[in-house]
LONU-215386 format. One record per residue (C-alpha): residue number from 1; z, x, y; chain. Coordinates in Angstrom, 2 decimals, padded with zeros to 5 digits. Each point is the difference from the previous one (the first is absolute). Example, Ala and Ser with C-alpha at 12.3 -4.5 7.8 and 13.67 -1.06 7.14 Angstrom:
site nr->1 up->007.80 east->012.30 north->-004.50 kette->A $
site nr->2 up->-000.66 east->001.37 north->003.44 kette->A $
This chain:
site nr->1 up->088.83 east->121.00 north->076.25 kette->A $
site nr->2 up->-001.61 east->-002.03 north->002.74 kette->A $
site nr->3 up->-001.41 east->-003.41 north->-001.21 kette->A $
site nr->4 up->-001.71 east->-002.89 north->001.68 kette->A $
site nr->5 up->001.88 east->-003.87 north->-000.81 kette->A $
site nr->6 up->-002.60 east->-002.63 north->-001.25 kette->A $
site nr->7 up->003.16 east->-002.31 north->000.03 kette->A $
site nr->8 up->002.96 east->-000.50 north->001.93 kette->A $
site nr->9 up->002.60 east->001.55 north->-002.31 kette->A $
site nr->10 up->004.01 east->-001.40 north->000.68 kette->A $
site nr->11 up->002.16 east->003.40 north->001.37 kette->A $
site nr->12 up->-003.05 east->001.97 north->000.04 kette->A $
site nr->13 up->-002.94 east->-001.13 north->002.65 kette->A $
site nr->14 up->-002.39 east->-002.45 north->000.68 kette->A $
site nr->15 up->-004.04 east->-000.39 north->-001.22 kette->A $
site nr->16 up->-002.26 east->002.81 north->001.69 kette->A $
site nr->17 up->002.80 east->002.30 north->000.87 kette->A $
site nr->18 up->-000.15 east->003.56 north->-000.85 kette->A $
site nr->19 up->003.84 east->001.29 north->-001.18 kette->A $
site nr->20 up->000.93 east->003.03 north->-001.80 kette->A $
site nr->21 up->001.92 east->-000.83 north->-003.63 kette->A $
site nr->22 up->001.24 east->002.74 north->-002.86 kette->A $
site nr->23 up->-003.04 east->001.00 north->-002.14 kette->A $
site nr->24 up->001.45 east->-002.35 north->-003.05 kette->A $
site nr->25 up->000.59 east->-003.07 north->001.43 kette->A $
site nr->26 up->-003.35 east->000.17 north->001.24 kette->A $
site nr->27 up->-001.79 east->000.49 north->-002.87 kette->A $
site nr->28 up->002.47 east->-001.75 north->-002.26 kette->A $
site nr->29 up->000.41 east->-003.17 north->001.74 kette->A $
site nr->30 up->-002.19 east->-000.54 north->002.67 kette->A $
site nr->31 up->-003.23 east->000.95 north->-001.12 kette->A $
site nr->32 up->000.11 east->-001.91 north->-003.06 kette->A $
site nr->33 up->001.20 east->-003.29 north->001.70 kette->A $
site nr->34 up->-002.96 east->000.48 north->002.30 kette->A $
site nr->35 up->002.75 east->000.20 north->003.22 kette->A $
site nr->36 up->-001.35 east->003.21 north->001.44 kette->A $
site nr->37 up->-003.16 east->002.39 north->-000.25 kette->A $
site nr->38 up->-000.35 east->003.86 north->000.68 kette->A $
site nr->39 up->000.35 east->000.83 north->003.46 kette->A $
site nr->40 up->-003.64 east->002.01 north->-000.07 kette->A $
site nr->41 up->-001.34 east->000.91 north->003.36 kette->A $
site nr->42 up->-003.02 east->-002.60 north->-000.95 kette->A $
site nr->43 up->002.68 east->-002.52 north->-000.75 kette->A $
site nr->44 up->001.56 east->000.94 north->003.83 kette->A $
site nr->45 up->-003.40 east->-000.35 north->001.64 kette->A $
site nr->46 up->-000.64 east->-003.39 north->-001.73 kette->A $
site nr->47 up->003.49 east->-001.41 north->001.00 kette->A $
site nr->48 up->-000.55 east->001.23 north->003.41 kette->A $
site nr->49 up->-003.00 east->-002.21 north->000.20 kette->A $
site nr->50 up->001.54 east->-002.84 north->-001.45 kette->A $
site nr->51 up->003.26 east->000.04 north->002.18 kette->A $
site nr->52 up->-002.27 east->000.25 north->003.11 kette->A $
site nr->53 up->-001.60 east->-002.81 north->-000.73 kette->A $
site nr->54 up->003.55 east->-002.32 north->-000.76 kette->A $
site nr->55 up->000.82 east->001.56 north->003.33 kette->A $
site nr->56 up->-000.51 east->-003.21 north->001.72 kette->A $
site nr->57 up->001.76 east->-002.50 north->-002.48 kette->A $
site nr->58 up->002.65 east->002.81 north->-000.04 kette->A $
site nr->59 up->000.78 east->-000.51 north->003.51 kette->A $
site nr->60 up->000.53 east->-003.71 north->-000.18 kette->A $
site nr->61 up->002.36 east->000.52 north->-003.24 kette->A $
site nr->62 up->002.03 east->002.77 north->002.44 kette->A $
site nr->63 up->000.08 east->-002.98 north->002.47 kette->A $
site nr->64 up->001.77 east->-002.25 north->-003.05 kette->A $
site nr->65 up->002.55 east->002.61 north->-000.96 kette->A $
site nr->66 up->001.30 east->000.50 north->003.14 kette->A $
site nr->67 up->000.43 east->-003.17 north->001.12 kette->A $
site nr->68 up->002.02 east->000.09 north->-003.83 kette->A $
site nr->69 up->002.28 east->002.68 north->001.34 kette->A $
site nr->70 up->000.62 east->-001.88 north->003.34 kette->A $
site nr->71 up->001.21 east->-002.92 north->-002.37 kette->A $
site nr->72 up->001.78 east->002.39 north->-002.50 kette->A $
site nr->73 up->001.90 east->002.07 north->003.06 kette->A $
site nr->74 up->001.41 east->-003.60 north->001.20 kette->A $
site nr->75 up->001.70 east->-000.99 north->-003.38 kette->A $
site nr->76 up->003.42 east->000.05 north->-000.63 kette->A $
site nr->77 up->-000.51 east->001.28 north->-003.44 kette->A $
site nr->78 up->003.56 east->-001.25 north->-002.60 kette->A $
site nr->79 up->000.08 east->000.52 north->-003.75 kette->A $
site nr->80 up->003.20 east->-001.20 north->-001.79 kette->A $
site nr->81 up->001.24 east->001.34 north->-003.43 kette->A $
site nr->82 up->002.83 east->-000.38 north->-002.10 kette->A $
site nr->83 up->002.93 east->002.76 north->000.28 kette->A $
site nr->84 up->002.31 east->001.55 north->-002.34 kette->A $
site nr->85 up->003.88 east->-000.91 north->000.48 kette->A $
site nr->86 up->000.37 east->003.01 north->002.28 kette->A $
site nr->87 up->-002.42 east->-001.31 north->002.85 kette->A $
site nr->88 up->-002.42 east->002.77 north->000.53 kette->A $
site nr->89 up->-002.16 east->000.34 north->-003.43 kette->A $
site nr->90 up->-002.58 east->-002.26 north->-000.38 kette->A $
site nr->91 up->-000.68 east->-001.22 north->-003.88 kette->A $
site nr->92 up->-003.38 east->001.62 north->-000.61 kette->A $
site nr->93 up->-001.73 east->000.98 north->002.58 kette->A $
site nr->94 up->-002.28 east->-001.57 north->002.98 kette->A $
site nr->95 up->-004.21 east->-000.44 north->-001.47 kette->A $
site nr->96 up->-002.96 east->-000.23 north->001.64 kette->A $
site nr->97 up->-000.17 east->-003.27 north->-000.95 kette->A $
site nr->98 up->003.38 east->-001.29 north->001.94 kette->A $
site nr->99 up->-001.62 east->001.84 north->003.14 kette->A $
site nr->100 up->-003.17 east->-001.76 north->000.06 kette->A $
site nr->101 up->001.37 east->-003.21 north->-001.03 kette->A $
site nr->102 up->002.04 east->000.14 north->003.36 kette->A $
site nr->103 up->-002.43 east->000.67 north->002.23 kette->A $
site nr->104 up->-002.50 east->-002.47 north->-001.59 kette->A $
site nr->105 up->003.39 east->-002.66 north->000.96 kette->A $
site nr->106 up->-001.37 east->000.84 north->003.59 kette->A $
site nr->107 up->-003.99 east->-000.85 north->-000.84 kette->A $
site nr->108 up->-001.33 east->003.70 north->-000.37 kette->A $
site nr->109 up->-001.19 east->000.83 north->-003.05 kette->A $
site nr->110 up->000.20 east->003.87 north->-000.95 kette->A $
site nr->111 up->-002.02 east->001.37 north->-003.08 kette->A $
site nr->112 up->003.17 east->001.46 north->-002.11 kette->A $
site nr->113 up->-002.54 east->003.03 north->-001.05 kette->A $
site nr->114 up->000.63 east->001.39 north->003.55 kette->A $
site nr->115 up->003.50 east->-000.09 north->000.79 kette->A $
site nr->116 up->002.60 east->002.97 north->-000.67 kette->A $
site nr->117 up->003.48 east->-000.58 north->-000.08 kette->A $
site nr->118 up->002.56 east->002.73 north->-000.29 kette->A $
site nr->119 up->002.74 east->-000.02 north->-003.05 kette->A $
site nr->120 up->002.04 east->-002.96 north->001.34 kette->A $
site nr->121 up->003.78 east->-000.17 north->-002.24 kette->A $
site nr->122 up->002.43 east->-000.54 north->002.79 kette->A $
site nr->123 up->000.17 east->-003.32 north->003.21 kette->A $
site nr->124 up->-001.33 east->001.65 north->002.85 kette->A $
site nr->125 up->-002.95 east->000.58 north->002.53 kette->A $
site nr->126 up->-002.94 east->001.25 north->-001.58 kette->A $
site nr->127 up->-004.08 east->000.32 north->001.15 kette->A $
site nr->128 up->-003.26 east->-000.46 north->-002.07 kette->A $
site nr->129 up->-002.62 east->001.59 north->000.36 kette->A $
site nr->130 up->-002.99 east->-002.78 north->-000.11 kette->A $
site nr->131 up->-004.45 east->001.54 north->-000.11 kette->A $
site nr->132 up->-002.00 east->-002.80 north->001.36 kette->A $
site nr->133 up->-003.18 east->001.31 north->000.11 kette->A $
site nr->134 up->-001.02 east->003.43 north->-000.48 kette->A $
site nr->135 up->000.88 east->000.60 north->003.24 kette->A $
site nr->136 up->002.25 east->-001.90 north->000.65 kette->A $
site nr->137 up->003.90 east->000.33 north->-000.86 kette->A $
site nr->138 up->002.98 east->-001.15 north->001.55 kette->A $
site nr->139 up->004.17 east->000.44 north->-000.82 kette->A $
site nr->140 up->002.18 east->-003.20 north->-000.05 kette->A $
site nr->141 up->003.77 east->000.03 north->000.12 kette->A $
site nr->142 up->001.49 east->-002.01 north->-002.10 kette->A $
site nr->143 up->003.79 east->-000.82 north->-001.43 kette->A $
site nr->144 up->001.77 east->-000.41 north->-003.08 kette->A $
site nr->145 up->002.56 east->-002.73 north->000.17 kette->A $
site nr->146 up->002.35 east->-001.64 north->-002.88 kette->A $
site nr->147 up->-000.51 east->-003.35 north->-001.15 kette->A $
């Protein structure tokens, strides 16, 4: 089912983007919440009007994010966990929350809604996928070290 976002939704999209989701989490979740509307060929016109319009202020956002990624590409990006006795497991596994936290060390903050890290168990070199504005994405490299 194709719907329209009225609000930037975390793994999902951000505000006025039209995504395709299965029929029942759709009407389940985020029609009731007021997240998303009916993607309606009316609906499509009216959002085409209204994204021309932020065209402009679109541009200079564009302009933000990438000077973003030129900061984020220049980062040497370290997050250190606690191991189990055999070296190579990590206790738990690495969050969100740990990634952001290091890179805000550096002075960039990253909305935690927007970044995708792979299953991360084990020390080694790993990337994250990071949305920065709708169009707008970039991957980082990053490592796992023990403490």
């Amino acid at each position: 089912m194709e719907i329209i976002l009225t609000q930037d939704v975390e793994k999902l999209g951000f505000c006025n983007e039209i995504i395709s989701v299965k029929n029942g989490y759709a009407r389940n979740f985020l029609f009731p919440k007021g997240m998303a509307i009916l993607a309606t060929e009316s609906a499509k016109k009216s959002l085409q009007e209204k994204l021309k319009q932020q065209a402009k202020k679109e541009e200079e956002e564009i302009k933000e994010a990438n000077k973003i990624v030129d900061k984020l590409s220049s980062l040497k990006v370290v997050i250190k966990a606690n191991v189990s006795e055999d070296g190579n497991k990590l206790f738990g596994s690495i969050k969100v929350s740990q990634f952001t936290e290091a890179i805000s060390k550096d002075g960039i903050e990253i909305n935690a809604k927007f970044v995708k890290l792979p299953k991360i168990k084990t020390l080694g070199d790993y990337e994250a996928e990071i949305r920065i504005n709708r169009s707008v994405s970039t991957t980082i490299p990053f490592k796992v070290l023990a403490k």
